[in-house]
C-alpha positions as a printed NumPy array, in Angstrom:
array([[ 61.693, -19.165, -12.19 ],
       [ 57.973, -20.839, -11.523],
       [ 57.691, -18.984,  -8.33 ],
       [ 58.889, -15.48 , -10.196],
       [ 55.932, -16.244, -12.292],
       [ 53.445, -17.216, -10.   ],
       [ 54.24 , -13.962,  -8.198],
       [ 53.859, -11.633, -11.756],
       [ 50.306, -13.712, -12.376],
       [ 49.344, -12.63 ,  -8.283],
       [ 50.591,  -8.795,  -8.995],
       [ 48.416,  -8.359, -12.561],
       [ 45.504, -10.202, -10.965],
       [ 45.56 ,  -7.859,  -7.74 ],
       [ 46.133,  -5.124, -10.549],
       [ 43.121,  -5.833, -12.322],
       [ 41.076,  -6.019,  -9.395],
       [ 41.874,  -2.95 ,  -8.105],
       [ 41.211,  -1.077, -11.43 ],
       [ 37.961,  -2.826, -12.307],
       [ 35.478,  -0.181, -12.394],
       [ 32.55 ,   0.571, -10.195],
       [ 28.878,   0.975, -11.176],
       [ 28.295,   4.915, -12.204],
       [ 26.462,   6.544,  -9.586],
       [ 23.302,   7.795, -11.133],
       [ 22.119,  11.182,  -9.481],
       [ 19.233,  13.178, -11.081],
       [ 19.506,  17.424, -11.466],
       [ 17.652,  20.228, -11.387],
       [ 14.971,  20.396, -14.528],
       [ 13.1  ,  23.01 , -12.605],
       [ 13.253,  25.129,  -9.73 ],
       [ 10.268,  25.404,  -8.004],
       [  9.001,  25.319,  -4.237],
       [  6.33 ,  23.029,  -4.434],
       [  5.034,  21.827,  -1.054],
       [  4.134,  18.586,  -1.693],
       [  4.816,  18.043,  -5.576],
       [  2.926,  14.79 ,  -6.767],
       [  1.413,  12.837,  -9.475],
       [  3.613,  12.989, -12.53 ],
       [  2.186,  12.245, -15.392],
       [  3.698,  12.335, -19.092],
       [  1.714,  13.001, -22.096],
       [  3.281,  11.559, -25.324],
       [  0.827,  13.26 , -27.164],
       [  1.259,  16.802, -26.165],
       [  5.137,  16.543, -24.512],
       [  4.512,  18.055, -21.104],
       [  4.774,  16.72 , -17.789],
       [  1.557,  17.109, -15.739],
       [  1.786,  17.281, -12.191],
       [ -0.447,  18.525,  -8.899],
       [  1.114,  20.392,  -5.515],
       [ -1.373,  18.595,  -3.358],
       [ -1.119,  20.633,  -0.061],
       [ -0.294,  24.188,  -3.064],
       [ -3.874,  23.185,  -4.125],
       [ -2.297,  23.397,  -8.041],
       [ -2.141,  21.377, -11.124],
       [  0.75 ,  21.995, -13.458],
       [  1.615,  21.689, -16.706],
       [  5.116,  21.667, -17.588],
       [  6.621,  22.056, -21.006],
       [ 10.203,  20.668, -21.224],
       [ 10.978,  22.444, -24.172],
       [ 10.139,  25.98 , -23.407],
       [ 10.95 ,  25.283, -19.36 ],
       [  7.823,  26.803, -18.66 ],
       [  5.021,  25.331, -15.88 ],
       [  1.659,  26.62 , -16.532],
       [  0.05 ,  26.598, -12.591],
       [ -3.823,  26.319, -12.379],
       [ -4.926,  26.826,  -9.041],
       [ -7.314,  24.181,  -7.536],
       [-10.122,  25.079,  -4.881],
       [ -9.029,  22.3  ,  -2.399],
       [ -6.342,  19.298,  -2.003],
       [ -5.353,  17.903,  -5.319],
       [ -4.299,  14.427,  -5.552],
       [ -3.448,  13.448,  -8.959],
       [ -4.17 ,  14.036, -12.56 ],
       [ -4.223,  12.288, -15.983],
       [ -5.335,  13.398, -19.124],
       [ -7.978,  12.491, -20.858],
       [ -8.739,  11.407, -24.481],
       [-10.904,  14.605, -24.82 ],
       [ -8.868,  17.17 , -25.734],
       [ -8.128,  19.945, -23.496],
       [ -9.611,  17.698, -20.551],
       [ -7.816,  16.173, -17.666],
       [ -8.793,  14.395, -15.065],
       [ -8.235,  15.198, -11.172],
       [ -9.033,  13.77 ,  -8.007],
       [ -9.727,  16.739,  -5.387],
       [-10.675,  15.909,  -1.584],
       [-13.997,  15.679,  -1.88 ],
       [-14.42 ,  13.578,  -5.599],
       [-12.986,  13.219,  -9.173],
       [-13.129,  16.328, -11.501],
       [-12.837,  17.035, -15.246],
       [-10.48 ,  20.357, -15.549],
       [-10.758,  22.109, -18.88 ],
       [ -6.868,  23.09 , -18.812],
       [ -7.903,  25.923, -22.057],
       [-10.775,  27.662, -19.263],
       [ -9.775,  26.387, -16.316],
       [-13.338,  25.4  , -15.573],
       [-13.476,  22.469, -13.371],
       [-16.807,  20.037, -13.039],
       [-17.404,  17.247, -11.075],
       [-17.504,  13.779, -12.574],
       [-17.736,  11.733,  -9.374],
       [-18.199,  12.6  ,  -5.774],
       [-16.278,   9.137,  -4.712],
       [-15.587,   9.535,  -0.691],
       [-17.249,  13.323,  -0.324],
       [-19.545,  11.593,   2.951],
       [-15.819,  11.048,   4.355],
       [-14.542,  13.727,   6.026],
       [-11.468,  11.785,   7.529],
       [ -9.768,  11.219,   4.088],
       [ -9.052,  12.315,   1.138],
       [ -7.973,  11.115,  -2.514],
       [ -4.435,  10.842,  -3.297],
       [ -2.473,   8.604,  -5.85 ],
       [ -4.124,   7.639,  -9.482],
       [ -3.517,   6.485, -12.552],
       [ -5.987,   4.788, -15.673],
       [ -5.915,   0.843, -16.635],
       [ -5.027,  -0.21 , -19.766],
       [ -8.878,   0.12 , -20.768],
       [ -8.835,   4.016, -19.663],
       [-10.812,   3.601, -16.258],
       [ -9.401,   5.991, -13.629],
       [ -7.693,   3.904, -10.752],
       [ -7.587,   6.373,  -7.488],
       [ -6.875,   6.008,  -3.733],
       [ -7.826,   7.482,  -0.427],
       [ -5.866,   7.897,   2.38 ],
       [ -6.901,   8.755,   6.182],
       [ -5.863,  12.157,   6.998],
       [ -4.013,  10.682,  10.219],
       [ -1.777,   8.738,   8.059],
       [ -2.197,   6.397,  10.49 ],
       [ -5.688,   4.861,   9.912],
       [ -6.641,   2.453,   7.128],
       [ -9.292,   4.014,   6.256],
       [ -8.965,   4.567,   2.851],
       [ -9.895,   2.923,  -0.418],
       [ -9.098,   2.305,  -4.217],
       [-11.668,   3.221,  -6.496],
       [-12.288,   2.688, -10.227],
       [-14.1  ,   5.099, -11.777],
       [-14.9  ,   4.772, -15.732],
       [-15.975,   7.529, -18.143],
       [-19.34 ,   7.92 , -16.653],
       [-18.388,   8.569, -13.154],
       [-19.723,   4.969, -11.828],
       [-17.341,   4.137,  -9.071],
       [-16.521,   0.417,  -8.009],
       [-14.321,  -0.176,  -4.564],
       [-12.013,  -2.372,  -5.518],
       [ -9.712,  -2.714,  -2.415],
       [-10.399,  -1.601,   1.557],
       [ -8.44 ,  -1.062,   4.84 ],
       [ -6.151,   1.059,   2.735],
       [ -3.974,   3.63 ,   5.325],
       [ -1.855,   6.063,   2.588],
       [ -3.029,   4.631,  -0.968],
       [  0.082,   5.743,  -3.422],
       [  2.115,   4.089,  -6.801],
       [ -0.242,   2.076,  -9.584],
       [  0.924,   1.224, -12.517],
       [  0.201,  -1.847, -15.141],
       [  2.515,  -3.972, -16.643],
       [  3.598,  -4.141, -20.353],
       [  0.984,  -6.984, -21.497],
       [ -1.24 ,  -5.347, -18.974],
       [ -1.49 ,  -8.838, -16.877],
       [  0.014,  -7.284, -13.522],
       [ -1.053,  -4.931, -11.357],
       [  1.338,  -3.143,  -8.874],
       [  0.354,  -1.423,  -6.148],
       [  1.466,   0.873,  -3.088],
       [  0.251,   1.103,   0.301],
       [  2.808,   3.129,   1.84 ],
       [  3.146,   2.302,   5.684],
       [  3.267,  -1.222,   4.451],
       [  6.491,  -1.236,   3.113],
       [  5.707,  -3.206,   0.139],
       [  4.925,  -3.23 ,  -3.508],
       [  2.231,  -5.541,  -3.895],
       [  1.118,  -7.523,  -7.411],
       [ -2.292,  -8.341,  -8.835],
       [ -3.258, -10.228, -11.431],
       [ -5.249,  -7.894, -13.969],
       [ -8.095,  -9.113, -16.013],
       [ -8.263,  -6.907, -18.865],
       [-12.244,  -8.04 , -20.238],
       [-13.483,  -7.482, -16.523],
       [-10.961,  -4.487, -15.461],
       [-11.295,  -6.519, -12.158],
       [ -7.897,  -7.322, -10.096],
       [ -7.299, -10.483,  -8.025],
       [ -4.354, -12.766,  -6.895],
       [ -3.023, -10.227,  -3.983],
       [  0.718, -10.835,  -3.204],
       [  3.873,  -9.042,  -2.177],
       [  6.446,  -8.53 ,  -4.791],
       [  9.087,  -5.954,  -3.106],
       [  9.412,  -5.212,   0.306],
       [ 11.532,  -1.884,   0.832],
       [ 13.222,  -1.753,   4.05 ],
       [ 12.51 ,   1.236,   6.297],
       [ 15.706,   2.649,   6.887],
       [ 15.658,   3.301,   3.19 ],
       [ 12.449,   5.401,   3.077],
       [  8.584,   4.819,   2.283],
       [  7.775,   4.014,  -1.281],
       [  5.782,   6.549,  -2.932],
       [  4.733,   7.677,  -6.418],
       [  5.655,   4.66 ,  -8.984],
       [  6.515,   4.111, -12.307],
       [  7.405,   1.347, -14.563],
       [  9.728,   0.456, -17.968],
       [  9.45 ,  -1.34 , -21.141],
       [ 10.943,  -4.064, -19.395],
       [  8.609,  -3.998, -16.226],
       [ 11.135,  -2.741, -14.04 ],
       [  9.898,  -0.467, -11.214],
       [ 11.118,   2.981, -10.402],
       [  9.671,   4.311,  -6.878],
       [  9.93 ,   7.63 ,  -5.056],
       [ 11.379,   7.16 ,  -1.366],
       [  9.873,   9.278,   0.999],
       [ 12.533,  10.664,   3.523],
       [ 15.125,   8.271,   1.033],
       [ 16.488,  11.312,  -0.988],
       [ 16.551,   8.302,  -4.281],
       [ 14.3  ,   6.654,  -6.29 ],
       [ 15.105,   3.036,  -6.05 ],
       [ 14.654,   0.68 ,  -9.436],
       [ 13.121,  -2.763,  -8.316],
       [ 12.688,  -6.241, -10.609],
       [  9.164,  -6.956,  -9.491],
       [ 10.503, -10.983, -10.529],
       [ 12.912, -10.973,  -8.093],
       [ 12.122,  -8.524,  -5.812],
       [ 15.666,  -7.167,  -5.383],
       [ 17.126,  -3.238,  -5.52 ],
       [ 18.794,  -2.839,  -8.83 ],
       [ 20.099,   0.821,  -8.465],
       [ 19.326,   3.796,  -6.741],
       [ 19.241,   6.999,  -8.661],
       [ 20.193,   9.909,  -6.218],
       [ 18.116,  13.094,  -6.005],
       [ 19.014,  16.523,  -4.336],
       [ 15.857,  16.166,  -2.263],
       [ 14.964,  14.209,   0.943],
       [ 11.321,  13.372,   0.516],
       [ 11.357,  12.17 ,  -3.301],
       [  7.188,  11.577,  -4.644],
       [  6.519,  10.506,  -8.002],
       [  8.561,   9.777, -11.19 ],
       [  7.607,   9.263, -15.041],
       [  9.148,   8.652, -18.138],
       [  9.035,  10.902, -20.88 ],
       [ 11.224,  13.131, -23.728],
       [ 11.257,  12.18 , -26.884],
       [ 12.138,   8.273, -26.723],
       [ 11.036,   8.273, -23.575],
       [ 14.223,   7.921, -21.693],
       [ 14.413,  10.777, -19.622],
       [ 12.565,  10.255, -15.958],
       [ 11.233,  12.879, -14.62 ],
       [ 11.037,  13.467, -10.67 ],
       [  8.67 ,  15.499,  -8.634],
       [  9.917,  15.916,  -4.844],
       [  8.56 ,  17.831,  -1.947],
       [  9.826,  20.288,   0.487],
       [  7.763,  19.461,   3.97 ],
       [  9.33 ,  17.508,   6.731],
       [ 13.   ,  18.253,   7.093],
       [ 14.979,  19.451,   9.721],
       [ 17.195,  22.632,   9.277],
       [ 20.01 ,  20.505,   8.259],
       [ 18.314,  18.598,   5.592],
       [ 16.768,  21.817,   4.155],
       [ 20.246,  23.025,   3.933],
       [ 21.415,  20.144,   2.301],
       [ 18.491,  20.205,  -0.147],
       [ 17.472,  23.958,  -1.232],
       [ 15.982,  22.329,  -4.232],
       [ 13.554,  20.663,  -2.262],
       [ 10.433,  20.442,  -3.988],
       [ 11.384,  21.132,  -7.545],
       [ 11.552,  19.023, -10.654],
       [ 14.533,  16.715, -11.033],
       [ 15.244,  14.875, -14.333],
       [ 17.853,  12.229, -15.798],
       [ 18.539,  10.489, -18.864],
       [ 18.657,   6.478, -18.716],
       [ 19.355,   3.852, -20.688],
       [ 15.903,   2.178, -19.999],
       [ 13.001,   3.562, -22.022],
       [  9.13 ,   3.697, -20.402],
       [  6.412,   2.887, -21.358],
       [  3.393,   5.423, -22.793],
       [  0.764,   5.79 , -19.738],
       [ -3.01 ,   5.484, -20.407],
       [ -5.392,   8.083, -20.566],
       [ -8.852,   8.203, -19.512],
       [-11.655,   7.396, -21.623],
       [-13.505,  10.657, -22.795],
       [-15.654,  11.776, -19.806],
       [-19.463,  11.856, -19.921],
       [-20.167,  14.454, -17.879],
       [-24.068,  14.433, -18.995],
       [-24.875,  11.023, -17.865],
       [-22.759,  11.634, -14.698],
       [-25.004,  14.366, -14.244],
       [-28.162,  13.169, -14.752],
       [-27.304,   9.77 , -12.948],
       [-24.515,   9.453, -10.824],
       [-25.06 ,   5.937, -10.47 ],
       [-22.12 ,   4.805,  -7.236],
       [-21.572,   0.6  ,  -6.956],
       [-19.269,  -0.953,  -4.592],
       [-17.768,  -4.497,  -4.993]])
């Protein structure tokens, strides 16, 4: 009788097991269908509810409108690396090859605020976003992808420009935590997601250490973007995900699955901020992959249970003292 027990206890434990469900996969689809080169830089503004975003090697910064499914193009005259808006309205900020420009998206007029890196023909500016105090953090990256060459720059509202790191090689992801202590930050042949400590009365970072390190088999992290509970989500180049890191711990929480191979930039927007948004690029994929992924360099979106956090904008340009002064310090 004990053992006739024993052996019903053994049968509904292996039961259980067996029927204990897995984690849901999470796999992003198709918001918008697109064939974007290199799509980049996304950007959500909670003001306006539209997703900026650039096509660096397209030369175009877009505007899209999730409501209407609409993407407003405005072509660029050269490379575009990023763009965030600015508290002026109808202004947004981008960072070109040769400097940092203020785009009026009504006119489409464009004028230079900063001509950070123009002497450098080697690199140009890629990945940016603004601090907590609305200075404009941007990167360079050397052309080679192979040379740390590059820099990150802050530039405030007058186009003065302060180096703040060096022997940067592809300068990518920035964002700030929620009390705005922590920096994180991507250098992308490095592997790693590094932290800073942020001092918000200086704007100045220090404190350099590695947080995440992302195996290569898995991809190169890219574009970057962080929730209300300082989780990370990064874009994996040639990783077909974005992978959701605890910064703490340093450990993979999930991988959400895109239908694209090289996967750039993410933000959170919607509503309630709950919906991440996913820009992805169609260059460097062999005839099988580009099979596999005709979406390739569209926008992807899903709904999460995590909410974002509301990005910073820059401080309202002054493009008349940048004019008259373009005063450039390094530290």
């Amino acid at each position: 009788m004990n053992k006739t027990i024993v052996l019903v206890l053994f049968l509904a434990l292996i039961s259980c097991k067996n029927n204990t469900p897995t984690p849901k996969e999470l796999v992003a689809k198709l918001e918008y269908k697109i064939p974007a080169k290199l799509g980049e830089g996304a950007f959500w503004d909670y003001k306006n509810k539209v997703l900026y975003w650039v096509d660096i090697i397209g030369e175009s910064l877009n505007i899209y409108d999730p409501k209407s499914k609409t993407n407003k193009e405005i072509k660029m005259p050269a490379p575009i690396g990023t763009v965030v808006p600015s508290e002026e309205k109808n202004k947004v900020i981008v960072a070109l090859n040769d400097g940092v420009y203020v785009v009026d998206i009504a006119t489409e007029e464009i004028t230079k605020l900063t001509d950070v890196e123009a002497e450098n023909t080697g690199t140009r500016l890629n990945d940016g976003k603004c601090d907590p105090n609305g200075n404009l953090w941007i990167g360079s990256m050397d052309y080679s992808q192979t040379n740390p060459g590059g820099n990150l720059y802050k530039v405030n509202a007058s186009g003065n420009v302060a180096k703040m790191l060096g022997n940067i090689t592809i300068s990518n992801g920035i964002v700030w935590s929620k009390d705005h202590k922590t920096m994180y930050y991507i250098d992308t042949p490095t592997t790693h997601i590094k932290a800073f400590d942020f001092d918000e009365n200086t704007n100045t970072i220090s404190n350099e250490r590695i947080v995440v390190t992302i195996p290569k088999e898995e991809g190169s992290p890219d574009g970057m973007a962080i929730d209300e509970n300082d989780l990370l989500y990064v874009g994996l180049w040639n990783g077909d995900c974005i992978a959701n890191y605890n910064p703490k711990t340093g450990k993979l929480i999930q991988k959400i699955k895109v239908p694209a191979h090289n996967v750039t930039s993410c933000a959170f927007g919607g509503e309630n901020l709950d919906i991440l948004y996913i820009t992805t690029s169609n260059l460097d994929m062999t005839e099988a992959e580009t099979a596999k992924y005709p979406m390739a360099g569209s926008i992807f979106k899903i709904k999460l249970a995590a909410k974002g956090v509301h990005s910073d904008f820059f401080k309202k340009p002054m493009l008349s003292d940048t004019l008259a002064m373009p005063d450039k310090t390094q530290h």
